[in-house]
N, C-alpha and C positions, 0 to 999 in steps of 0.2 A: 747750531745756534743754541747757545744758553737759555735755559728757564731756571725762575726764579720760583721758589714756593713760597706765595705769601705766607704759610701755616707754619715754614718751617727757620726757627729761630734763627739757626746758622745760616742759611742761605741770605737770609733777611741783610742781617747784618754783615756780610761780605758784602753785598749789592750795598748797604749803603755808605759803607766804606769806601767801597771801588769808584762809587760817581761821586762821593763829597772829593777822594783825594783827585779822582782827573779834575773836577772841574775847579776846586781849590790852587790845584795846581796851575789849571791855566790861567785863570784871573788874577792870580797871584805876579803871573808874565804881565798879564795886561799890566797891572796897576804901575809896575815897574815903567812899562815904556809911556804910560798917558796917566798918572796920579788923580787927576782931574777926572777923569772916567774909564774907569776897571774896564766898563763893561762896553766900554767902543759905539754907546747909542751915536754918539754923532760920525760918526764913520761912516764911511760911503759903502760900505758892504756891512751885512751885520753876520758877524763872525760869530755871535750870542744863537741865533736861528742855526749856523750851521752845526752848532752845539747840541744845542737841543734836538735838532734832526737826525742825529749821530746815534747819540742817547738814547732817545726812545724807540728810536725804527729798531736799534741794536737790543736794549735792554725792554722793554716797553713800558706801561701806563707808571708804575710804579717808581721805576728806575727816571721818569720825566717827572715826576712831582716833585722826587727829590731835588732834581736840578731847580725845579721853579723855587722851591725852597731856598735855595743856596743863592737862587738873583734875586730871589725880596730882602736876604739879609745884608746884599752888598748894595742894592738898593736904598736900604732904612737909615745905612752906615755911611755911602761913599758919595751919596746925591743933596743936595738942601734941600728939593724940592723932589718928590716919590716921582715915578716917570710911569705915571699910569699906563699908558697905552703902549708904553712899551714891553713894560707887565702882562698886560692883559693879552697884548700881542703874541707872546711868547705862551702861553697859557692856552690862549686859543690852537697855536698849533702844535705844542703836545697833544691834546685833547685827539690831534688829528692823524699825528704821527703812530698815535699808539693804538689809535682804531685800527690804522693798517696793519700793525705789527700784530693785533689779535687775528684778525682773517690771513693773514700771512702764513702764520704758527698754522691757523687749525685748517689751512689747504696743503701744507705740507705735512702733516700731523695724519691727513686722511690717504693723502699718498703713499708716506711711508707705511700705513698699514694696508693698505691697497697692494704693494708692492712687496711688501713681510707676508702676505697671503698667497699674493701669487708664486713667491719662489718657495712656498710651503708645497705647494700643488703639482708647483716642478719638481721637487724632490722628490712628491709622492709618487710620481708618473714615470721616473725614472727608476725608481725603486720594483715598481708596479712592472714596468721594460722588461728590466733585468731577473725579473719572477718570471716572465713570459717565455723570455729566452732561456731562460734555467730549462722550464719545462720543453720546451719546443729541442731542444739538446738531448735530453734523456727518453723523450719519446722519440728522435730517431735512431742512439745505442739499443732502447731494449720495446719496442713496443706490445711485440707476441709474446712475452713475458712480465713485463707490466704494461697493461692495455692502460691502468689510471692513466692521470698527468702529474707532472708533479704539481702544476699549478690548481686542480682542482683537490689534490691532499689538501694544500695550503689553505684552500678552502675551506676545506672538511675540517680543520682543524683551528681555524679561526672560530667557525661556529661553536665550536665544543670548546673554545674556553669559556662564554658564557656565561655559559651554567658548571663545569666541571673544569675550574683551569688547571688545574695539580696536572690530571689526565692529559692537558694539550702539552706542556711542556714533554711528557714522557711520547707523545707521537711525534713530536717536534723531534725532538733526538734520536731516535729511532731511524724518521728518514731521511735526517742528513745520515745519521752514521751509515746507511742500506744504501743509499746513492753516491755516499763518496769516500768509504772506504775507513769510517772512526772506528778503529777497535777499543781505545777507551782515553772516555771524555766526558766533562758533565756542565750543566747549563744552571746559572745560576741569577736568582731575582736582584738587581740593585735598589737598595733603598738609600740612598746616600753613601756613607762609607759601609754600609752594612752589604752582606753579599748572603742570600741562603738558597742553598743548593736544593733544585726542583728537581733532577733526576740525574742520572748517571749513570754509562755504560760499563761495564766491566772494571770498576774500581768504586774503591771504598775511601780515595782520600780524601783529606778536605782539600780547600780552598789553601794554597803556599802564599801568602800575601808578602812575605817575600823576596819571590821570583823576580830575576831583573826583567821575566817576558813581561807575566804581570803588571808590574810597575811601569813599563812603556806604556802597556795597550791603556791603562787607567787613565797616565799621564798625558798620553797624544792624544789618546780616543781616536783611534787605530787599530786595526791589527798588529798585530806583533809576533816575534819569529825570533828564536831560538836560536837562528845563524848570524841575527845581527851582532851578536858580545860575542867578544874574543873569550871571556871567559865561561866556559860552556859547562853545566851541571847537569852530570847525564839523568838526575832525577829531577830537573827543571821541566817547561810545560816544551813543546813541538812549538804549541802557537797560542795565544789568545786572541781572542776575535771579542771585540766591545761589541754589544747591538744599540745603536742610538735610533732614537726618535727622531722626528722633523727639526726639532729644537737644538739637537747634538750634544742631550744628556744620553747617558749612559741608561739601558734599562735593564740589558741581561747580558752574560756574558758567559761565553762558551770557553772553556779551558779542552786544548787539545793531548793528550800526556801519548798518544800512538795512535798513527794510522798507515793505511796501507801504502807501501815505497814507493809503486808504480800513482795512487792517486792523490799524493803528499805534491801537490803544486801548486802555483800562486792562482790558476786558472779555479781551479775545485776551491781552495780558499776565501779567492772572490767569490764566489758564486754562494758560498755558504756567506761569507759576512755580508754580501745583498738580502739573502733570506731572511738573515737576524735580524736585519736591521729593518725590512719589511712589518716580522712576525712584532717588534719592540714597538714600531711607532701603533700597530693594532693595539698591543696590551695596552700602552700608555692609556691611549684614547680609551679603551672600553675600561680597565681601571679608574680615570676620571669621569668615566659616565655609566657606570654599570648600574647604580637605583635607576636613573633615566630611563634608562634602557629596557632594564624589567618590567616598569612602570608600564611603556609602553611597547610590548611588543606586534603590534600589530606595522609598524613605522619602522623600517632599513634602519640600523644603528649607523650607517653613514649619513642619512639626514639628519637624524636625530644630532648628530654631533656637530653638523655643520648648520643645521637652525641654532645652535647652542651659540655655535662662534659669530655666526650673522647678526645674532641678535645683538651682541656685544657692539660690533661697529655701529647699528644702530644708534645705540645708545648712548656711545660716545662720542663717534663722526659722525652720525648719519645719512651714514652711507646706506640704499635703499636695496634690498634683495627680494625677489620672486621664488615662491617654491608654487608648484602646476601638481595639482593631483588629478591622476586619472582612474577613471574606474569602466574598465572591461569588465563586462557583462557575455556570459556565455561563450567564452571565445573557443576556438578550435585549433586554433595554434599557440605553440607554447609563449609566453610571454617574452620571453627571453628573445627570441627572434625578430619580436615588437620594436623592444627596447635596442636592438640592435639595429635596427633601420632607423629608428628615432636620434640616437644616439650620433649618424652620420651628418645630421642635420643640425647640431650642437657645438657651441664653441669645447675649447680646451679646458677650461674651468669649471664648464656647465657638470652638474652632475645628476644622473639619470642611476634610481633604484626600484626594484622592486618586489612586493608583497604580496604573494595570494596574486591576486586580480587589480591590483592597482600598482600603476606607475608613478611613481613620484620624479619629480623634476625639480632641481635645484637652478636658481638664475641667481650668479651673484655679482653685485654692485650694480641691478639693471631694474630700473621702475620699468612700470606696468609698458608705458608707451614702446618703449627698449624692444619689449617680446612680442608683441602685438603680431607682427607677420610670421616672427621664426611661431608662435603657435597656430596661426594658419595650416604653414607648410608642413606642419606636424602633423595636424589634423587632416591635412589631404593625403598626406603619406600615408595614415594609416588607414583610411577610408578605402583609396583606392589600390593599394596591397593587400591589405586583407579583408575587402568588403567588407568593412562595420557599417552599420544603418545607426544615426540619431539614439536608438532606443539602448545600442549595446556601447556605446560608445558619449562618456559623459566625463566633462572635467571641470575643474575649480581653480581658482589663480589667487592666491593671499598675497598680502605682500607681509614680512616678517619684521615684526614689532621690538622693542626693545626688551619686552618680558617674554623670553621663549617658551616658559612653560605655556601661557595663553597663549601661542603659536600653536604650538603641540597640543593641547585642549584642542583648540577648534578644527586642527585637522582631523582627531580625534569623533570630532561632534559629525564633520563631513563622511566620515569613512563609514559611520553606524546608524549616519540620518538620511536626510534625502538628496541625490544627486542629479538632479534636474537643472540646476543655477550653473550658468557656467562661469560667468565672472563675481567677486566679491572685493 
């Protein structure tokens, strides 16, 4: 559906071009077939309302004044006598038409970003999969040899961008190149068309921009392969690998110039451009909120990031979101174990982080009544798994406002002040 920007001049004036000539045009028919009246008041159907309800419901409040504009002036012009009520009639149900076509707009305005959210979540999850299986793959090739995983490096090396991101790029490459065979290749930051090379194994070239590889992988935002052109330049790249974000910008990009025969396949490939594109949608997000982030370190940079964006729909749709903080007290089992039973008891969306001794819990698009039981069954899970008492076991329930910073304040205020309240 069409929106119009009252603020913006162009739009303005196409909209009042497009409904003066439809409606000019049709009453221009009428007048032809009934001279006497343009506008069909004495007709046994009013053809003028089915006009108008075309109009507004399509274009809405603005785009139906216009039209009432255009029957007062065939009115003032084509009548002896003004036909008040049927003016007034028509006026009345713009008025009406175009109130639906406001809640109309902003119930599918909340869905589409309802649904722009959730298939952000999916891509993460599936991204998230595919990091799973990466590792669950290389610990069963080498595990008495690397005991790690590879999904806890991933880990390890999330954290360390940080504070030191120069450093994660150089372990980033490192262990793809150690797990799938890059003898030399280098990984580089995209700012736009700008590309600057953060490390590189065993070469010193730059960036060949261009490479017909290059210029696919840019182009499609894709990988790209060296076998695809017939016309083949033995100092061109193996492969480029784009890494995109949720969004399917570009953010880093891996040039392959040699790797090893036997693990040169589409399989190892996949598997690295799942990583990248993993390791790219972290940067993005922690590049867009790394002051946040600093600010508060005591708060998962996954909430932190996603009170950021809840707070948004707030304030646009308001659409209502729940974050649950918890605060274990003296525990004896690791938290992680916690969260991992908690976690089984969570929708797909739901997102569960934790700090120190607190759990945080994200509920989104869900008022308070929504979570009511699912914090019950939380609460009994963890009570009676791991026998917490009242005294060790204490939580809080916000719901997330449209100014996230004062979201973040007051969980803030809750994490350093007194946790005895359980609802707020």
């Amino acid at each position: 559906m069409r929106k119009f920007n009252i603020f913006s001049e162009v739009s303005i004036l196409g909209l009042i071009f497009e409904v003066s000539a439809i409606s000019v045009i049709l009453f221009f028919i009428a007048y032809l077939s009934n001279k006497s009246d343009p506008l069909l008041i004495n007709s046994n159907i009013n053809l003028v309302l089915m006009l108008v309800s075309i109009i507004t419901l399509y274009y809405g409040f603005f785009a139906g004044i216009i039209l009432i504009i255009v029957i007062f002036i065939i009115l003032c012009y084509s009548y002896k006598n003004f036909q008040y009520n049927f003016f007034i009639n028509n006026l009345i149900f713009v008025l009406i038409f175009s109130e639906f076509h406001f809640f109309w707009n902003k119930t599918l305005m909340k869905l589409k970003k309802e649904n722009s959210y959730l298939n952000l979540k999916f891509d993460k999850y599936i991204k998230t999969f595919y990091t799973l299986k990466i590792s669950h793959d290389q610990l069963e090739k080498s595990y008495i040899l690397k005991p790690n995983s590879f999904r806890n490096i991933m880990l390890e090396i999330k954290k360390l961008y940080i504070n030191k991101p120069e450093s994660s790029y150089e372990e980033m490459l490192i262990l793809l190149a150690k797990n799938y065979g890059i003898r030399r290749g280098s990984i580089y930051k995209v700012y736009g068309n700008s590309y600057i090379k953060m490390f590189s194994v065993n070469t010193n070239k730059g960036l060949n921009t261009e490479s017909n590889v290059f210029k696919n992988a840019i182009e499609n935002k894709k990988t790209s392969f060296l076998s695809e052109f017939n016309n083949i330049n033995n100092d061109d790249y193996l492969s480029v690998i784009p890494g995109c974000d949720t969004e399917n910008n570009i953010r880093l990009l891996l040039t392959l110039e040699d790797m090893h025969f036997m693990e040169f396949n589409k399989d190892n490939i996949f598997s690295i451009s799942i990583v990248l594109d993993y390791f790219s949608d972290y940067v993005f997000n922690i590049d867009e909120n790394k002051k946040l982030i600093l600010s508060y370190p005591y708060c998962p940079e996954n909430i932190l990031i996603e009170i950021k964006r809840m707070a948004y729909f707030k304030k646009k749709l308001g659409i209502t979101s729940i974050i649950v903080m918890m605060v274990l007290k003296d525990i004896t089992v690791p938290i992680d174990d916690i969260s991992i039973a908690v976690s089984k008891r969570l929708r797909a969306i739901d997102i569960i982080c934790n700090k120190e001794n607190n759990m945080f819990i994200l509920f989104p698009f869900s008022s308070y009544s929504n979570i009511v039981a699912v914090i019950d069954k939380i609460e009994n899970i963890i009570r009676s798994s791991f026998t917490f008492n009242n005294e060790k076991l204490n939580y809080k329930i916000i719901e997330i406002i449209p100014d996230y910073i004062k979201t973040i304040e007051y969980l803030n205020k809750m994490n350093h002040g007194n946790t005895d309240v359980k609802h707020i």
